[in-house]
Structure formats: structure tokens, C-alpha cells
C-alpha positions as CSV (number, residue, x, y, z in Angstrom):
1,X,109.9,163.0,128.7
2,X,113.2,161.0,129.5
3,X,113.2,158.8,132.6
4,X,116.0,160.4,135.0
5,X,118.8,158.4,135.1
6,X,119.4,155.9,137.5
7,X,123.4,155.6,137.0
8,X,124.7,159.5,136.6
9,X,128.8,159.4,136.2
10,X,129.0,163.8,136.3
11,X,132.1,165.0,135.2
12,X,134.2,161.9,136.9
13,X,138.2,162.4,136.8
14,X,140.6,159.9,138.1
15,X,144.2,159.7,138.4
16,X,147.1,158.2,140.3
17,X,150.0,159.1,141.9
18,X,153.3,158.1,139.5
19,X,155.9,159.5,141.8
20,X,158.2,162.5,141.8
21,X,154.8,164.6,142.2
22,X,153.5,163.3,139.0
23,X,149.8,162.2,138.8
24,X,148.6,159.8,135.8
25,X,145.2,160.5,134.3
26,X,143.0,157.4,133.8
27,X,139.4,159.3,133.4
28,X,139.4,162.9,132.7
29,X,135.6,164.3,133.0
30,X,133.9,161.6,131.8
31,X,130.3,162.3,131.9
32,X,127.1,160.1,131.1
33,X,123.9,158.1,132.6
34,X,121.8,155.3,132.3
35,X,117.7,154.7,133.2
36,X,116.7,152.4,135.5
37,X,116.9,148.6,133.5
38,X,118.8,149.3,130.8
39,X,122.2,147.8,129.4
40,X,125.3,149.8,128.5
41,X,128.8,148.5,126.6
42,X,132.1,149.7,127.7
43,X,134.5,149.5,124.5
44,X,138.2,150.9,124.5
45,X,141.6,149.2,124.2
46,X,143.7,148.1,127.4
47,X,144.7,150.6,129.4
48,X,142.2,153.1,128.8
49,X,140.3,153.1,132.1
50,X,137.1,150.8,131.9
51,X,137.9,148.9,135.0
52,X,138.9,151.7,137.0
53,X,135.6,153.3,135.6
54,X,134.0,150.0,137.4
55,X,135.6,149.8,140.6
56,X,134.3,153.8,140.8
57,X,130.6,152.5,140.1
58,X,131.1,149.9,142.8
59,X,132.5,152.2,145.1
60,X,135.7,150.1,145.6
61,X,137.5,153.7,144.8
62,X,136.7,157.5,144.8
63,X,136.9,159.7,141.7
64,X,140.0,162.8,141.8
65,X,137.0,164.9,141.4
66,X,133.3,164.7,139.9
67,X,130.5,162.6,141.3
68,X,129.1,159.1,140.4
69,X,125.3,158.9,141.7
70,X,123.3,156.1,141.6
71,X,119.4,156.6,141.9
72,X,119.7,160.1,143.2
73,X,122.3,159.0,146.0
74,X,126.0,159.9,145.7
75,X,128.6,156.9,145.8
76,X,131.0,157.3,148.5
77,X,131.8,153.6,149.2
78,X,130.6,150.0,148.4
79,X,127.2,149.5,148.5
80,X,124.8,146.3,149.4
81,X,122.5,146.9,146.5
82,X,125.7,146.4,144.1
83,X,128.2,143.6,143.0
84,X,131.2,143.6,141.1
85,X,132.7,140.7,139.1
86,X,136.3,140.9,139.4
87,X,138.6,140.0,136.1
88,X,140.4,137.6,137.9
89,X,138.5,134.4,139.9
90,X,137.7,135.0,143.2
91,X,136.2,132.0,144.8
92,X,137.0,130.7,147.6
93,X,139.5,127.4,147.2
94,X,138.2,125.7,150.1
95,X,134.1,126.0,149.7
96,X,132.5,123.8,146.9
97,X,130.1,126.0,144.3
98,X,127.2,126.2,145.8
99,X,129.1,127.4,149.2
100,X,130.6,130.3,147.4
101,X,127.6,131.0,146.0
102,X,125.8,131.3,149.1
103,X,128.6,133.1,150.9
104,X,127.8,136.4,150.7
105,X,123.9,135.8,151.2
106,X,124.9,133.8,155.0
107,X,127.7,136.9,155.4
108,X,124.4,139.4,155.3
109,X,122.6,137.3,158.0
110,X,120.5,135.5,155.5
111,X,118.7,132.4,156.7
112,X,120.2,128.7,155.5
113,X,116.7,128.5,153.4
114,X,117.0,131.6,151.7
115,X,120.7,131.0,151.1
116,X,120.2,127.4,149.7
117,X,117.0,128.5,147.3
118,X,118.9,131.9,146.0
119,X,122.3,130.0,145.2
120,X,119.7,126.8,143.1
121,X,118.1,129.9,141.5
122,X,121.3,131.7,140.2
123,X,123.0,128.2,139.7
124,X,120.7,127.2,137.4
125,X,120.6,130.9,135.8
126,X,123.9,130.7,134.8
127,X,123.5,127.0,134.1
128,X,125.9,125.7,136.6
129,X,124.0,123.4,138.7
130,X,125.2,120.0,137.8
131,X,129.2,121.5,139.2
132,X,127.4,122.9,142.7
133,X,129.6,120.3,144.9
134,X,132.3,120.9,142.8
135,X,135.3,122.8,143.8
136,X,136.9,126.0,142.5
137,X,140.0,123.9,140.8
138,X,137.9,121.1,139.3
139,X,136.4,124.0,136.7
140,X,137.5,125.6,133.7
141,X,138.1,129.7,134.3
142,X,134.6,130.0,132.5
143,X,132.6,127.8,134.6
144,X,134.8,130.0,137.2
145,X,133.4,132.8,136.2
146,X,130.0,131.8,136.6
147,X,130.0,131.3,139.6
148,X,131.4,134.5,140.3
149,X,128.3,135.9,138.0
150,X,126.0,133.8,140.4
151,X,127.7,134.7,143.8
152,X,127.4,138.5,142.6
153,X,124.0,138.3,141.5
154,X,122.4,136.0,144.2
155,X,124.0,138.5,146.7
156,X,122.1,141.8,145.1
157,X,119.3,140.2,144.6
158,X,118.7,139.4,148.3
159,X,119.8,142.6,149.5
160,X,117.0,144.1,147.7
């Protein structure tokens, strides 16, 4: 017997507004799901809706119509047990690494200790360590983006 799934996307439609009462359609009844630990690939050319498709998961937007569930519970918002890696960087200019790392763990009340041991964790994870007192403009957009990784992943991991 199949697991149920953990991420259900049912019959998910999304479109904009394009003016003069026209609507564009990103998603149109996209339907599919995903077990508890397991990995799944988005392919499609630009355009085609995979980041909309994202910021739906995260809650960061609502579908037109259909319902994205995630262990059982609809999503009708952002969610703490979730993180999202944005395309573009999102640090913060003026906090070294290992500050935005530990940002969102201090914004969720999280004591200095637990902060400063998740944000080594994930820092080394994503092999970044030896760049923790560096700052945002001192790194290449790849290094960049692991941070982001580690900021997103240190933050879920203490919310659960």
C-alpha cells in the first residue's frame, strides 16, 4: 500500500489579472503529490509556471481555485514548518553570514545558543563556514545562495 502523500497539489489553477477583464492562466488543474522524504524535479521552459507553482507550496500566494495540502492540512498562508529560496539573493546587506543565517532562528524567539549552533550546523552543510564573518557583497551569487539555502534550512529545522 502507497504511503499517503505528504505534499497533495489537487486540481491547483492559477491566473492573473491582465487588464481589460482579461485573466492570464499560469497553472490550469495541475494535480500531483509527493510522500513524506522524497525528492521531486520541476522541469519546463521560462514562463511556464514553476515558480508561481512554488510560491503556492509556500503559501506566499493562493491558487484561482483547487487546493494545495501539505500533511493532511490545507495551505492558506506561509507556514513556520516551510522555507522558500528565492531566485534572486536575499540577504541582508548589513549582517555578516553567519547573522543572516541566524536571523530567522532569533526572529522565532530562539535562544543565542541554539541560534549560534544551528547557523555552524547549516554553514558547514552547505560548506560555507570559512565566509561566516563575511558580508553579503564580499561573495560570489553562489556562495550567495548558500547562504540563502542555510538561512532557509536552519530556520525549518528549528521550527520543527
Amino acid at each position: 500500500m502507497l504511503a499517503p502523500d505528504f505534499l497533495a497539489v489537487d486540481c491547483v489553477s492559477k491566473s492573473y489579472a491582465r487588464g481589460h477583464g482579461e485573466r492570464l492562466a499560469v497553472l490550469d488543474k495541475l494535480s500531483f503529490g509527493f510522500a513524506e522524504q522524497h525528492l521531486g524535479v520541476m522541469l519546463g521552459p521560462s514562463g511556464c509556471g514553476k515558480s508561481t507553482l512554488l510560491r503556492l507550496v509556500a503559501g506566499l500566494e493562493t491558487p484561482t481555485s483547487g487546493e494545495i495540502r501539505i500533511d493532511g492540512a490545507r495551505i492558506i498562508g506561509p507556514g513556520r514548518h516551510r522555507g522558500m529560496v528565492f531566485q534572486s539573493y536575499t540577504s541582508f546587506p548589513w549582517l555578516n553570514v553567519r547573522a543572516n543565517v541566524e536571523y530567522g532562528l532569533k526572529l522565532h524567539g530562539e535562544s543565542l545558543a541554539i541560534a549560534e549552533d544551528t547557523a555552524e550546523h547549516f554553514l558547514n552543510r552547505v560548506r560555507s563556514r570559512e565566509f561566516a564573518d563575511a558580508y553579503p557583497e564580499q561573495l560570489s551569487g553562489g556562495m550567495r545562495q548558500r547562504v540563502a539555502l542555510a538561512r532557509a534550512l536552519a530556520t525549518i529545522r528549528a521550527r520543527c
